[in-house]
C-alpha positions, 0 to 999 in steps of 0.5 A: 484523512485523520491522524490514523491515516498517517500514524498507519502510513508511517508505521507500514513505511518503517516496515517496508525499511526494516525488511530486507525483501526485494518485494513486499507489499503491506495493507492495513485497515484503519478503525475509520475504514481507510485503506493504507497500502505500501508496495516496496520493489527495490529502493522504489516505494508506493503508498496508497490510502483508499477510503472504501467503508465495504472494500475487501483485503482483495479489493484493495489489492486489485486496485492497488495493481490497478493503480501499478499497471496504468501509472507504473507500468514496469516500474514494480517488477513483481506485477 
């Protein structure tokens, strides 16, 4: 991933610590077609870049909650 991968990282991690929600998750699309996912529960935090030129918003949440139940099982209690 190139520099806009991070850049979209940091800016969703600096989002996740100013919102005062138990729960967020955010997505974000970079120009080079990267996907950037950040899932907050709690004090727990999850970041998830996925390269997919053709994936849809609801694609990328599908495998993010893919990714939840089968490594992180309870660990997001929103799921």
């Amino acid at each position: 991933p190139g520099a806009e991968v991070w850049t979209a990282l940091c800016d969703l991690g600096a989002q996740l610590a100013a919102t005062g929600s138990y729960f967020v998750d955010l997505v974000a699309k970079t120009d080079s077609d990267w996907w950037v996912a950040a899932k907050k529960s709690g004090h727990r935090r999850l970041y998830l870049t996925l390269y997919a030129k053709n994936a849809s918003l609801t694609d990328v949440g599908e495998e993010l909650r893919r990714l939840c139940a089968s490594h992180f099982d309870g660990d997001f209690l929103n799921e």
